[in-house]
C-alpha positions in Angstrom: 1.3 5.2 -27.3 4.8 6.5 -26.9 8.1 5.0 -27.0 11.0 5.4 -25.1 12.4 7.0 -28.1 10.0 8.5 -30.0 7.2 11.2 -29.8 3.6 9.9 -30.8 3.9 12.8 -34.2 7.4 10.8 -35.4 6.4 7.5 -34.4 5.4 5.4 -37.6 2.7 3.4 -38.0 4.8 0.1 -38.0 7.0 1.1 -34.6 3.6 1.7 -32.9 2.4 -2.1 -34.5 5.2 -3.7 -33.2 4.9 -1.5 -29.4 1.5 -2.7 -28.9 2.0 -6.1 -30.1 5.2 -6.3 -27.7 2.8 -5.0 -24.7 0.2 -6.9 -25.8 2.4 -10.1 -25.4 3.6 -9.0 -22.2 0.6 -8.3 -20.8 -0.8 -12.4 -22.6 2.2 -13.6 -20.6 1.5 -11.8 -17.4 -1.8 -13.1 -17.7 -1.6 -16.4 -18.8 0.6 -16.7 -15.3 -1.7 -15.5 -13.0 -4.1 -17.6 -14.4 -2.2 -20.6 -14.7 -1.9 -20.5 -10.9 -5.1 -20.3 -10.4 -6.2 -23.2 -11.9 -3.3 -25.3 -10.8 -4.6 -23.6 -7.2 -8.3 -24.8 -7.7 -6.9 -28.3 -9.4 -5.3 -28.9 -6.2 -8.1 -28.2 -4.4 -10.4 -29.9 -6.1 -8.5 -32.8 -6.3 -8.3 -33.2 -2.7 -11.8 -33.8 -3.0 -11.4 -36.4 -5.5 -12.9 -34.3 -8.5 -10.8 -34.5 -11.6 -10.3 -31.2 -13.5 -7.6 -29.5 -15.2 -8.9 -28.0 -18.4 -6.2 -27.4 -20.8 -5.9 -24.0 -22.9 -7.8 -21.9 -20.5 -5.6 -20.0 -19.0 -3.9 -19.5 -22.7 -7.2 -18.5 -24.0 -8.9 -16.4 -21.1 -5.1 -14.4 -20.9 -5.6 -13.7 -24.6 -9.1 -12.4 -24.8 -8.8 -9.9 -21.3 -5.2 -9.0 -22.8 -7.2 -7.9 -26.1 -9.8 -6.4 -24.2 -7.5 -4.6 -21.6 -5.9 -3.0 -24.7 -9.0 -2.0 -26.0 -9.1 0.2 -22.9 -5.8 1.5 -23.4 -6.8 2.3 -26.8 -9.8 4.3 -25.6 -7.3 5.8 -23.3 -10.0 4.7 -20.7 -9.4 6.8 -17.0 -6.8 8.4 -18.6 -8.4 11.7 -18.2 -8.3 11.4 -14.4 -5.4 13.3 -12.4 -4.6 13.0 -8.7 -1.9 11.3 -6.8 -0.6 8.4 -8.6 -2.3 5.7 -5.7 -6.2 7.0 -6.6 -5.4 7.1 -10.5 -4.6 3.3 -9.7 -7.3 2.7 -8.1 -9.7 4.4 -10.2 -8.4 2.9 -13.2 -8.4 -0.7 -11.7 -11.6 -0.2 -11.1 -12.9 0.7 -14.5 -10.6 -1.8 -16.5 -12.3 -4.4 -14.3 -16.0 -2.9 -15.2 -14.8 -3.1 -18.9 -13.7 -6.8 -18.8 -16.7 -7.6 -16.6 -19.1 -5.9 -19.4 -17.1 -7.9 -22.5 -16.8 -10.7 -20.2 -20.7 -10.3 -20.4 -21.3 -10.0 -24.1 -18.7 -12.9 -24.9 -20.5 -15.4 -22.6 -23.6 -14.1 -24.7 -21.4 -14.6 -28.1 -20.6 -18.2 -26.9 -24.3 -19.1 -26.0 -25.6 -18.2 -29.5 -22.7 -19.9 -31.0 -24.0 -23.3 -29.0 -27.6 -22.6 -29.6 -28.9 -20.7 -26.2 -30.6 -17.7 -26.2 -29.2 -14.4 -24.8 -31.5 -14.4 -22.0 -30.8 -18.0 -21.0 -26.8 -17.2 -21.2 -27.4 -13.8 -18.9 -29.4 -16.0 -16.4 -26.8 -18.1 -16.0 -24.2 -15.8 -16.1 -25.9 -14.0 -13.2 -27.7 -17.2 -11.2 -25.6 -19.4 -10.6 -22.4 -17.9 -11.6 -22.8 -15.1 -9.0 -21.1 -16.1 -6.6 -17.7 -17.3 -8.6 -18.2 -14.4 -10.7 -18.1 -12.1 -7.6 -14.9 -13.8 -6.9 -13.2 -13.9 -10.1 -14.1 -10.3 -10.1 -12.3 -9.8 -7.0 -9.4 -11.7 -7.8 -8.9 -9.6 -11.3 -8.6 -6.8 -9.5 -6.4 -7.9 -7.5 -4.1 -8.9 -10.9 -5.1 -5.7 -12.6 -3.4 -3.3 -10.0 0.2 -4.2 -10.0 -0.4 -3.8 -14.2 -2.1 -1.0 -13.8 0.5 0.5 -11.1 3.6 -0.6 -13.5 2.1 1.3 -15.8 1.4 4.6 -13.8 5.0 5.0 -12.6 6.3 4.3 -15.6 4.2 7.3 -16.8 5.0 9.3 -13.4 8.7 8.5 -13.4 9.1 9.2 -17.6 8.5 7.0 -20.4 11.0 3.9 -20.2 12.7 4.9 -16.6 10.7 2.4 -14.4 11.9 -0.4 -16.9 15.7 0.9 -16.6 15.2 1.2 -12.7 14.1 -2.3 -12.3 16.5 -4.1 -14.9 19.7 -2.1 -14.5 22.6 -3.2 -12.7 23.3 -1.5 -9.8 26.4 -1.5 -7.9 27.1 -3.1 -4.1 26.6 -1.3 -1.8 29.0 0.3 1.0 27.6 -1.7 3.6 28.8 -5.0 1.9 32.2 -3.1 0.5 33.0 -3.1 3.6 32.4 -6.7 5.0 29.2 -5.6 6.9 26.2 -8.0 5.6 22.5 -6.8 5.6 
């Protein structure tokens, strides 16, 4: 991946470390938020029935794995080969990013049963019985976080490397409407 400031043949091995770990926290943080919310959503709701549940860390931990497995996909540069106007290559793209972390999502439920003694059939069953339904949401739901990433991401290659950042952090100038004493 390319900097702002540098082409992928001058780009050292170090600044690339250091641009992957930065997006990598990013996207952890982004994550983590979405996430967060969630659970404090389904606490509340939950709680109105009178069940008890907050489980700490999972947000943190869940944000950290699909963040590792999201760049995974980058790193196989996965959809990237797809060209068309920049609303279908975000769409086709959200689409398979949420295939990939449904398939890991897959084999690490399978990881976690053999680490507590299940078999890999008995984890899949479950995973697909009577997880389908929440799992069918969830899915839902991650797409719906995976577009605005995904989108961030596409205009920031569409408008040039770095521009979509400067655009949305730089300090623009009033207006002449409010120069003038006219309010929006």
């Amino acid at each position: 991946m390319a900097t702002a400031n540098h082409s992928p043949s001058t780009e050292t091995l170090a600044q690339r470390a250091k641009q992957e770990l930065r997006e990598y926290a990013l996207l952890s943080v982004y994550l983590f938020v979405c996430f967060g919310a969630l659970i404090l959503y389904k606490t509340a709701i939950l709680g109105d029935e009178g069940i008890s549940y907050l489980p700490s860390g999972l947000a943190a931990i869940k944000a950290l794995i699909l963040a590792k497995f999201i760049m995974l996909g980058h790193m196989i540069r996965l959809g990237d080969r797809r060209r068309s106007r920049v609303v279908y290559v975000i769409a086709y793209k959200a689409l398979l990013y949420l295939i990939l972390l449904l398939v890991l999502s897959v084999v690490e439920e399978v990881i976690v049963g053999l680490v507590h003694g299940r078999t890999s059939a008995a984890s899949l069953a479950e995973f697909g019985g009577d997880k389908l339904r929440q799992t069918l949401a969830t899915s839902l739901i991650m797409l719906l976080i995976l577009i605005p990433y995904l989108a961030s991401r596409e205009l920031n290659v569409a408008l040039g490397e770095g521009r979509l950042w400067t655009l949305v952090f730089e300090h623009r100038p009033a207006q002449a409407t409010e120069s003038k004493g006219v309010k929006p």
